[in-house]
C-alpha positions, 0 to 999 in steps of 0.5 A, spaced: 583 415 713 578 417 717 574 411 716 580 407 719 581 411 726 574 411 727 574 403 726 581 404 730 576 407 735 571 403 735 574 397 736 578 401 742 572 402 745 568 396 744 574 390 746 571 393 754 566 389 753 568 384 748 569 380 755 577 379 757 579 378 765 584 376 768 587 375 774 593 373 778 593 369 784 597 364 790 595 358 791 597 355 797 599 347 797 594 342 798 588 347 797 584 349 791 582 356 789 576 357 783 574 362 780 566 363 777 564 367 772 557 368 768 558 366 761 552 367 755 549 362 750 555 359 744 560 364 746 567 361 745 571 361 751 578 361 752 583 360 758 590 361 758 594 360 765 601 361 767 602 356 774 610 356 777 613 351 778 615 347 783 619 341 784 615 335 788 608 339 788 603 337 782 596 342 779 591 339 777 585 345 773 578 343 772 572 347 769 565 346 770 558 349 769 553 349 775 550 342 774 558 340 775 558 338 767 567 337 766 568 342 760 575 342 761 580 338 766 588 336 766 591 333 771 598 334 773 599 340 768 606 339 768 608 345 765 608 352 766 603 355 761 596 351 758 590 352 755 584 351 755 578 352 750 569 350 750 564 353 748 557 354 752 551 351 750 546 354 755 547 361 760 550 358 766 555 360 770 561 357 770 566 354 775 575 355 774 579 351 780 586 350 780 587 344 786 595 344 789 597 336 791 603 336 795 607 330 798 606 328 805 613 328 806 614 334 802 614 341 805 609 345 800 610 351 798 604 356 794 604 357 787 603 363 783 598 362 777 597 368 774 589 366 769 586 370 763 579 369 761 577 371 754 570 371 752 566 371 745 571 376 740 577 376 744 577 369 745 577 369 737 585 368 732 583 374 726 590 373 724 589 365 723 582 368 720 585 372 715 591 368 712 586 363 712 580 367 708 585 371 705 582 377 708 586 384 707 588 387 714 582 392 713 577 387 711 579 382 718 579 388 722 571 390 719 570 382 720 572 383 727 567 390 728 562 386 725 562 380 731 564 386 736 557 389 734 554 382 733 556 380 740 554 388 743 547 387 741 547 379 744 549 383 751 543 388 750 538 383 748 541 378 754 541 385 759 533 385 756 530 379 757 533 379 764 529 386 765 523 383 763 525 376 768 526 381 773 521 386 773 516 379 772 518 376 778 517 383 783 510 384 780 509 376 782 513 378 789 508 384 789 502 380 788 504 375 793 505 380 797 498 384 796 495 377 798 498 375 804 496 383 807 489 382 805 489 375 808 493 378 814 488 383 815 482 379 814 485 375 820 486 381 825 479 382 824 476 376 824 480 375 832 478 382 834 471 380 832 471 373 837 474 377 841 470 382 842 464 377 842 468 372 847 468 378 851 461 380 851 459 373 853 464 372 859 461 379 862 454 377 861 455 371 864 458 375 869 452 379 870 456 385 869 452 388 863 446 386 860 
């Protein structure tokens, strides 16, 4: 019994992190909204929207990388809830944006969109996977402490290597840095030594000291 309320926990206090946003947001006619979001290496993302309806008024969704790849689009989504499912194949950044078409000859009205991104565990049906599998609720709920943990270690490793591309790029940045001081330096003092010398010239064709 103790073994379970610790898992019970575990879980409780892992899904913080498992990745779940949502968010809900007027989208005024003919305009377009979009949300952005950093998402890992092959991570099952799932997006489910809710998108009121309005008569004459058409919303059209479309979901992009940064190189403007289409992972997921639908025109005219003419109900009022949808889904959309990808996998990501590289750690990108990623772009949800719903677009609001309104008829010249109709009065636009807003939209209200209500959009909820899961990520990796959370995107994942564990009571498919265990009717499937023929797991027992205990072994689907270690299955699914098992991906959380998997998933938890992948985040630090991630957090790790941009540590380390972070902390590379300040030492670069440093030495750039150092470098040009030292050439700023060499420049200060190469003019004042010509301007030193260009002086003493001037004077002594002067005359006004030997």
């Amino acid at each position: 019994m103790e073994t379970l309320e610790y898992c019970l926990f575990f879980i409780f206090l892992t899904s913080i992190l498992s990745g779940a946003n949502s968010l809900r947001f007027h989208l005024n006619p003919n305009s377009v909204k979009c949300i952005k979001e950093e998402i890992r290496q092959n991570v099952l993302t799932v997006g489910e929207f809710e998108v009121t309806e309005i008569h004459g008024q058409k919303v059209d969704y479309i979901v992009t990388d940064s190189k403007g790849h289409i992972l997921a689009q639908h025109q005219d989504i003419g109900k009022e809830r949808g889904k959309f499912t990808f996998v990501t194949e590289t750690y990108d950044m990623f772009e949800v944006c719903f677009t609001s078409r309104v008829p010249p000859h109709v009065r636009g009205e807003q939209h209200e969109v209500y959009l909820v991104i899961k990520r990796g565990v959370a995107a994942k049906s564990y009571e498919g996977l265990g009717e499937a599998a023929k797991l027992k609720p205990m072994e689907v709920e270690l299955k699914k402490l098992e991906d959380l943990s998997e998933s938890i270690v992948q985040d630090f490793v991630q957090m790790r290597e941009r540590e380390i591309e972070m902390r590379d790029t300040n030492e670069s940045t440093n030495n750039r840095v150092l470098y040009f001081s030292i050439f700023s330096m060499c420049c200060l003092l190469g003019l004042a030594t010509w301007q030193v010398l260009y002086l003493r010239r001037f004077f002594k064709a002067k005359k006004l000291i030997e």
